[in-house]
Structures are given as structure tokens and as C-alpha cells.
C-alpha positions as CSV (number, residue, x, y, z in Angstrom):
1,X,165.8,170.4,113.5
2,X,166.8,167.2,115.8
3,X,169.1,165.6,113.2
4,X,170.2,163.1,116.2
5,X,166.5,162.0,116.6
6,X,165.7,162.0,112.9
7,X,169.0,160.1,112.3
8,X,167.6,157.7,115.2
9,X,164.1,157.3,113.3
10,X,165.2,156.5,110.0
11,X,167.7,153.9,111.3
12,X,165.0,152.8,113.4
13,X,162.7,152.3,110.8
14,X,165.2,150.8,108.1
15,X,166.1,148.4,111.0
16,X,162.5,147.4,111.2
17,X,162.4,145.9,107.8
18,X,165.3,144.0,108.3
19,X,164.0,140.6,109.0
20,X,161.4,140.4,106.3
21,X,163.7,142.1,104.0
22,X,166.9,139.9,104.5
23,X,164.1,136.8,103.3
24,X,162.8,138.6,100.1
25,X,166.5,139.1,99.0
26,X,167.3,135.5,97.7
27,X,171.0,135.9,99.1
28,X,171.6,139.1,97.8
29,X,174.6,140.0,97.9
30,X,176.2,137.0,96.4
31,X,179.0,138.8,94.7
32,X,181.1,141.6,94.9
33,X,179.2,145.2,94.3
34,X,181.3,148.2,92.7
35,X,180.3,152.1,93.7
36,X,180.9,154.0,90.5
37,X,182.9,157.7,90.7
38,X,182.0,159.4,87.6
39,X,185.2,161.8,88.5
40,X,188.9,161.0,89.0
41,X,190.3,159.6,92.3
42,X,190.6,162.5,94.7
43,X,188.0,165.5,95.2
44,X,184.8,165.4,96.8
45,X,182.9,162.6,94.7
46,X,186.0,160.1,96.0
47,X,186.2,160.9,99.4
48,X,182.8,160.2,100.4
49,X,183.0,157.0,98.3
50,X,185.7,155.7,100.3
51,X,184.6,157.0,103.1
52,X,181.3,154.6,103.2
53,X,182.4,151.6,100.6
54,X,184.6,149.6,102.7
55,X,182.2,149.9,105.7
56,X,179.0,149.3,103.4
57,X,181.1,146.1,102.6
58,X,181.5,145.1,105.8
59,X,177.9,144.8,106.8
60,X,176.7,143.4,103.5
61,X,179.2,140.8,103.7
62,X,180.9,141.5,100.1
63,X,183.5,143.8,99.1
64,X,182.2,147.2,97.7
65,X,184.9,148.4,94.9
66,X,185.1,152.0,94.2
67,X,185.3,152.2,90.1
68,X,186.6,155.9,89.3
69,X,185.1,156.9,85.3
70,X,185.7,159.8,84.5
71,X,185.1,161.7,81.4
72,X,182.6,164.7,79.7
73,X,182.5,166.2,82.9
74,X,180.2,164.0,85.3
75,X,178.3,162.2,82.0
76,X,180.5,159.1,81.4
77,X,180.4,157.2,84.9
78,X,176.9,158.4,85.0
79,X,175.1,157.3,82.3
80,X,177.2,154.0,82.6
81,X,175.4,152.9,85.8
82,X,172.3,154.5,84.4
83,X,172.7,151.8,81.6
84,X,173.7,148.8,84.0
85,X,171.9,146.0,84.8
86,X,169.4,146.8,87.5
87,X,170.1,144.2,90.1
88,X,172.0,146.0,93.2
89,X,175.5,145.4,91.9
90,X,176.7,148.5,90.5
91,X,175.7,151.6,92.3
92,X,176.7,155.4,91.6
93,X,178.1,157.9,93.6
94,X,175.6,160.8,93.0
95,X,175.9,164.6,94.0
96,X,173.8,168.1,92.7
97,X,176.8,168.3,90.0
98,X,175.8,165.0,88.0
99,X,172.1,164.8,88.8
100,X,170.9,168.0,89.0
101,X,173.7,170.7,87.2
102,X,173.8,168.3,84.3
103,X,170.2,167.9,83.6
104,X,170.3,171.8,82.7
105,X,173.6,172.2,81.0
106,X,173.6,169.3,78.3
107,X,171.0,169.7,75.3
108,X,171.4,165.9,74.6
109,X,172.1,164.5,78.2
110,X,171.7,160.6,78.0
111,X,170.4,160.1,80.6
112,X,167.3,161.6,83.0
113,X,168.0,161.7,86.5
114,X,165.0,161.4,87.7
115,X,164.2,158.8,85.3
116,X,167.1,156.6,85.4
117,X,168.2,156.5,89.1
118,X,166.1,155.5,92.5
119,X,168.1,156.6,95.5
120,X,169.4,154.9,98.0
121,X,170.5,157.3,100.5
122,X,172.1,160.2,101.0
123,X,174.9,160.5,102.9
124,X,176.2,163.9,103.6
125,X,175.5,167.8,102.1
126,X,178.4,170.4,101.7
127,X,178.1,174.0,101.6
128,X,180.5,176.0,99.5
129,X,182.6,179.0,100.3
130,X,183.2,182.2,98.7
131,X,186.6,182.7,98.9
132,X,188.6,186.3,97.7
133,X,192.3,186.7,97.1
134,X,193.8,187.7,100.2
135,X,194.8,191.4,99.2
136,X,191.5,191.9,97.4
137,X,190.4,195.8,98.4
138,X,186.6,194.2,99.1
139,X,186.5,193.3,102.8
140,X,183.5,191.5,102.8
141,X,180.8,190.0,100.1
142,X,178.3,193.4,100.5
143,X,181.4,195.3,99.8
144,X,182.3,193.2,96.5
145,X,178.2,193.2,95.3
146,X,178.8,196.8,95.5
147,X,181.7,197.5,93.6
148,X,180.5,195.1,91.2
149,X,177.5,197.2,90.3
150,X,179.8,200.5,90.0
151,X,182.4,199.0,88.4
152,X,181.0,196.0,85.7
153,X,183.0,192.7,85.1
154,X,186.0,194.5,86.5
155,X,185.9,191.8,89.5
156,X,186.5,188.3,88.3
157,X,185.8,184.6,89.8
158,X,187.1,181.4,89.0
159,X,185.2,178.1,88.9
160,X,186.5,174.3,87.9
161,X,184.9,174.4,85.0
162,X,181.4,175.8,83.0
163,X,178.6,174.0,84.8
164,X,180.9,173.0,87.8
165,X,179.4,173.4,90.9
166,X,181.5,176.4,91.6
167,X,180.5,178.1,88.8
168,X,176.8,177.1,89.1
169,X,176.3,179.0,92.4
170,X,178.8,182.0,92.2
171,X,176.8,182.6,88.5
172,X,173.5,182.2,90.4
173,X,174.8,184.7,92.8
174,X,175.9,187.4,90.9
175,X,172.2,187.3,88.7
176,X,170.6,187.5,92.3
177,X,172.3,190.5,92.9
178,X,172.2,192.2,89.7
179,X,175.8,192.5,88.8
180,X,178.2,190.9,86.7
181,X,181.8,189.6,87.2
182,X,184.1,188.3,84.4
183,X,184.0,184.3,84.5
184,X,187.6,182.8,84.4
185,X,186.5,178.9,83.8
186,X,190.0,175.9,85.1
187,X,190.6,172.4,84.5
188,X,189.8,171.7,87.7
189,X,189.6,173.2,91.4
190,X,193.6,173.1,91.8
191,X,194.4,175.0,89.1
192,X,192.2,177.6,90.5
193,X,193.5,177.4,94.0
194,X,196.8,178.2,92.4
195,X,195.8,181.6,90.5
196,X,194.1,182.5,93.7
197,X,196.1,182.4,96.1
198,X,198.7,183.9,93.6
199,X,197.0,186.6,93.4
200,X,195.5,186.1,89.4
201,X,192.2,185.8,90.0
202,X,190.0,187.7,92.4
203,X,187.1,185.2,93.9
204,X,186.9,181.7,93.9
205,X,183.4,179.0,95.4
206,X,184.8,176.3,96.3
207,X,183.4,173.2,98.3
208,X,183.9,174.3,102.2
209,X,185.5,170.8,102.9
210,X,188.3,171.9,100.6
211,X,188.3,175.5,101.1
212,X,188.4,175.3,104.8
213,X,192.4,174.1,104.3
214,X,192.9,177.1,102.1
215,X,191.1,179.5,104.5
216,X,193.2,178.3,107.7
217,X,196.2,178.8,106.0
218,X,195.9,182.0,105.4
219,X,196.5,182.2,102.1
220,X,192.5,183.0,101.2
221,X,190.3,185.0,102.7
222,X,186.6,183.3,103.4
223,X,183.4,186.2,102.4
224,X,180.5,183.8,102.9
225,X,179.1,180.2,102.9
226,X,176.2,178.7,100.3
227,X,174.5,176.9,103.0
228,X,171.2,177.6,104.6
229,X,173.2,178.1,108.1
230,X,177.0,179.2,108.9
231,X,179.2,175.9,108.7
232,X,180.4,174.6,111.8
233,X,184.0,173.9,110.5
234,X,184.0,177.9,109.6
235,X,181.7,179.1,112.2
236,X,182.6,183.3,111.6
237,X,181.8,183.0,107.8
238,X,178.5,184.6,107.3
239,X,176.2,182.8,104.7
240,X,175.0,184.2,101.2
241,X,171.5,185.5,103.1
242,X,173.5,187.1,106.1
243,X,175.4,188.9,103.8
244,X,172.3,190.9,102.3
245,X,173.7,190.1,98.7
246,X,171.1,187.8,97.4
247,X,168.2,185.2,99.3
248,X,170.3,182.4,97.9
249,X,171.6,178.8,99.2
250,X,172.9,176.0,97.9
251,X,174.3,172.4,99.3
252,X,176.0,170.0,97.0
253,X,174.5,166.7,98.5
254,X,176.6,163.3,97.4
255,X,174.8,160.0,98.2
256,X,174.4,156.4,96.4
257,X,172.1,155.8,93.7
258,X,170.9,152.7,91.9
259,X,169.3,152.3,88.3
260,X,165.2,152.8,88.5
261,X,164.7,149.1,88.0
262,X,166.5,147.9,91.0
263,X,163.8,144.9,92.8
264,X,162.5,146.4,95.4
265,X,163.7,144.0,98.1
266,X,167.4,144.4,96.9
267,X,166.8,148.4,97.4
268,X,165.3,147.8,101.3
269,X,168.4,146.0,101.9
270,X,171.1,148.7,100.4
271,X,169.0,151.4,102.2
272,X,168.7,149.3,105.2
273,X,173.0,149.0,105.2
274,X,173.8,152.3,104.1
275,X,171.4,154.0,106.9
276,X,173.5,151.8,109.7
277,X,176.9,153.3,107.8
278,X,176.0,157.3,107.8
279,X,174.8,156.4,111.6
280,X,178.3,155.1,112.6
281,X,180.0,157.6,115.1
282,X,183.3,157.3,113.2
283,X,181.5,158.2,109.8
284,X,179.7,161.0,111.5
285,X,182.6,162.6,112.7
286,X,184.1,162.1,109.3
287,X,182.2,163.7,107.6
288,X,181.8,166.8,110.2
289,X,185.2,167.1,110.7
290,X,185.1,167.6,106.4
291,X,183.0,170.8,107.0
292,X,179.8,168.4,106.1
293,X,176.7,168.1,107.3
294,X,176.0,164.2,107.6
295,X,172.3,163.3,106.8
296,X,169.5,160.8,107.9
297,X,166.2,160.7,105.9
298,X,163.6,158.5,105.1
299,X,163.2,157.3,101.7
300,X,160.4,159.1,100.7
301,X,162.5,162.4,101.8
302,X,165.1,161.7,100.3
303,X,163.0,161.3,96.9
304,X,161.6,164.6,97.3
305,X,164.7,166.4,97.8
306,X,166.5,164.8,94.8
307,X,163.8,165.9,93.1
308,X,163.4,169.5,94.0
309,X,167.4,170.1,93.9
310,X,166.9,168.0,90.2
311,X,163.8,170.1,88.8
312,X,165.2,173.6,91.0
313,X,169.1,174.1,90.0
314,X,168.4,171.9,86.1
315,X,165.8,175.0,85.6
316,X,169.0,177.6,87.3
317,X,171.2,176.3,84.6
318,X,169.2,176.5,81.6
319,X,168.2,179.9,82.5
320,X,172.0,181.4,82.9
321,X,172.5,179.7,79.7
322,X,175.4,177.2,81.3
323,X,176.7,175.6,78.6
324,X,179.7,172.4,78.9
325,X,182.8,173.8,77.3
């Protein structure tokens, strides 16, 4: 695919509306806006926040504030915004984790994703990366999937939590593949790192953005990437497919999101400003030089894939019986 020329379109198009869309507004915005982390400053969720909030600002002419509320995982900031007034002011920071992994892992979630949120945009999708401890005997993913059958839960993995991303697809992976590993569930992606590269634990998925630092230094070795394709940033990493262990990919997406009942007008314009942001050369190469892959697609697209990612990785969850510690 031509992501230059589809960026081009869907700018091209949002730009098109612009005139007729800056009259419906009524002034819009007349007031500050806030863009609402549902995780703690740092990490994935945050960077990409910042990355497009002051710029957002910019062009709408009033400061976006990035609120960080955490708390029961992903569910607090969440359903906060879910539950704010609908009129373009407060916006979420949405990713897989809180839209789609959390619709599968919490009996009484209070909120619906599909329900609750129309998106905006969506700014960039990361891959993750398998990553081993760097004495681990298994040179390569086919060689753990292997010893993994022979030898049951003897191998173990880490994740930042039950129903984390990281333990979403490395649980995903091993059912694939028809083997099973002994789950060792953190606080957190640091404390993992730390038992990893120390040698405690044997395999770790982590985001590629993060695990690329990890990798360069040496102190991890990199068996494969979640992602359709091989990651640019890690370009010898095969993916899951490559790797003959399992027809499996997954890309955590992170974009903005508004409650359902936004006016229409008010969501032209946010799309219309948030399309000019992900197309901005320094914001592109941002986000690539993260290990991401920025993205450009139309509204209508972009409802479709929330909504396949939603219905496809909710279902994923509820059938490995994911449950939020």
C-alpha cells in the first residue's frame, strides 16, 4: 500500500470540508480542550499524547491539556470521558488495550466501546516484540515453539499485567501453536524488563517502540515482531508468520476518540485538525523513529478497523479466559 498517497487523500479530503465545516462550528473551540490518558505519565498511551496535543493546539487555536487518570487498569480514564459531556472538549487517548482488550476481560465493563466512543483518528499502530533472555538455549521462536511442546510450561513469559497487551498476544500465541508456557504476570513493563534482562524470566512481548532500546543494548535478544510486516526500526526480526509458529499478528493502534454524541460539525473539525497533525513531517518522523507505523485513513476506515480489532481481540480474550487480577 501507498501510505504517502493515502496520507495525501485523507488530508486532502478533510481539507475539503474545511470551509463549510469551520461555519457549522459556532466558534468551536472557545475554550481549552483536555486529551485524557487513562495510564500514568510515561509509556506508550503518554507519548503519543504529547506527541500530537500541543501541535493539535496549535492549529485549533486553544491549548490541548493532557489529563493522565489512571486506575483498574485502562477503565477509570476511560469510562470517565465515555461519561463526559459530548461537546468536543474532552477527548481520550484510545489504543487496542482500553477499547478492544477490555471489552473481553471485564464481566461488568462500564462502558461499550463501540457504543460509547466515535473516533476521531488514528494516529499511529505499534507492533510488539518477542523478546528472550539473552542466554536463553532457544535461538530463535521455532526453536522455543518446539521445546515448548516437548517440554510443557517449563519456558516462562512475562507480561505487564493479566489482560495487558503483552500478555494478550504472547497468550494468543502460545494457543496458536498448541503449547503452553508458565505466565509470570508484573506491575508494569519495567518490572519486567528488570527480571529479564536479569536473567528471571525467560520471554518477554513488549511494545517494539520500547523493546527496540532493550534490544540495541544488548541486554535482550529480539525472536520475532506481532506485526503484519518486519518493523523498520528492527528490520532482521522476523514476524510471528515468518517464523512458522502460528498465522498470527497483532498492532496496538493509539488514536483520539470522542464520546458518541459529539455534534457532527465539532467531529469534522477535530478530524479535520488531527489529519493535518499525523501529516506533519516532524510527527511522521516521530513516530517512525518510535518503531511506529504512522497512519492516514478516512473516517469511514478508521470506523471499520476499530471495529474489527473491538469485536476480533474482545472475542480473543474471552476465549483464553483473560481475567483482570
Amino acid at each position: 500500500m501507498d501510505h504517502g498517497f493515502t496520507r495525501r487523500a485523507a488530508l486532502g479530503a478533510a481539507l475539503g470540508l474545511g470551509a463549510s465545516v469551520v461555519l457549522a462550528q459556532g466558534g468551536f473551540p472557545d475554550r481549552p480542550l483536555r486529551l485524557v490518558v487513562p495510564q500514568p505519565a510515561g509509556g506508550g498511551f503518554d507519548f503519543v499524547a504529547r506527541t500530537l496535543a500541543d501541535r493539535l493546539g496549535k492549529r485549533l487555536g486553544q491549548p490541548v491539556v493532557v489529563e493522565n487518570k489512571p486506575g483498574s487498569g485502562t477503565v477509570i480514564g476511560t469510562d470517565f470521558v465515555a461519561k463526559a459531556p459530548a461537546d468536543g472538549y474532552t477527548l481520550l487517548l484510545g489504543s487496542v488495550s482500553n477499547l478492544a482488550l477490555n471489552m473481553g476481560m471485564y464481566r461488568n465493563l462500564p462502558y461499550d466501546s463501540l457504543r460509547d466512543f466515535e473516533p476521531v483518528g488514528l494516529a499511529v499502530a505499534y507492533s510488539y516484540t518477542l523478546m528472550a533472555r539473552k542466554d536463553l538455549p532457544q535461538a530463535t521462536l521455532k526453536d522455543v515453539i518446539a521445546y515448548a511442546k516437548a517440554n510443557p510450561r517449563k519456558l516462562n513469559y512475562a507480561s505487564a499485567g493479566n489482560g495487558s497487551g503483552q500478555h494478550v498476544i504472547a497468550a494468543a500465541l502460545w494457543q496458536a501453536a498448541g503449547v503452553e508456557l508458565t505466565h509470570v504476570p508484573y506491575r508494569g513493563a519495567q518490572a519486567a524488563y528488570q527480571d529479564l534482562v536479569g536473567g528471571r524470566v525467560d520471554l518477554f512481548f513488549d511494545l517494539s517502540s520500547t523493546a527496540r532500546t532493550q534490544v540495541s543494548a544488548g541486554t535482550v535478544r529480539a525472536l520475532a515482531v506481532s506485526g503484519p510486516a518486519r518493523n523498520a526500526a528492527q528490520p532482521e526480526v522476523p514476524t510471528i508468520a515468518e517464523s512458522g509458529a502460528a498465522q498470527l499478528a497483532l498492532e496496538s493502534w493509539f488514536g483520539v476518540f470522542a464520546p458518541s454524541k459529539t455534534p457532527p460539525a465539532v467531529l469534522d473539525r477535530l478530524r479535520i485538525t488531527l489529519a493535518e497533525v499525523i501529516a506533519m513531517p516532524e510527527v511522521t518522523a516521530t513516530f517512525r523513529q518510535a518503531g511506529g507505523t504512522p497512519l492516514a485513513l478516512s473516517a469511514a476506515d478508521t470506523r471499520a478497523l476499530v471495529r474489527k480489532d473491538v469485536e476480533r481481540w474482545s472475542r480473543t480474550v474471552r476465549e483464553l479466559d483473560i481475567r483482570p487480577e
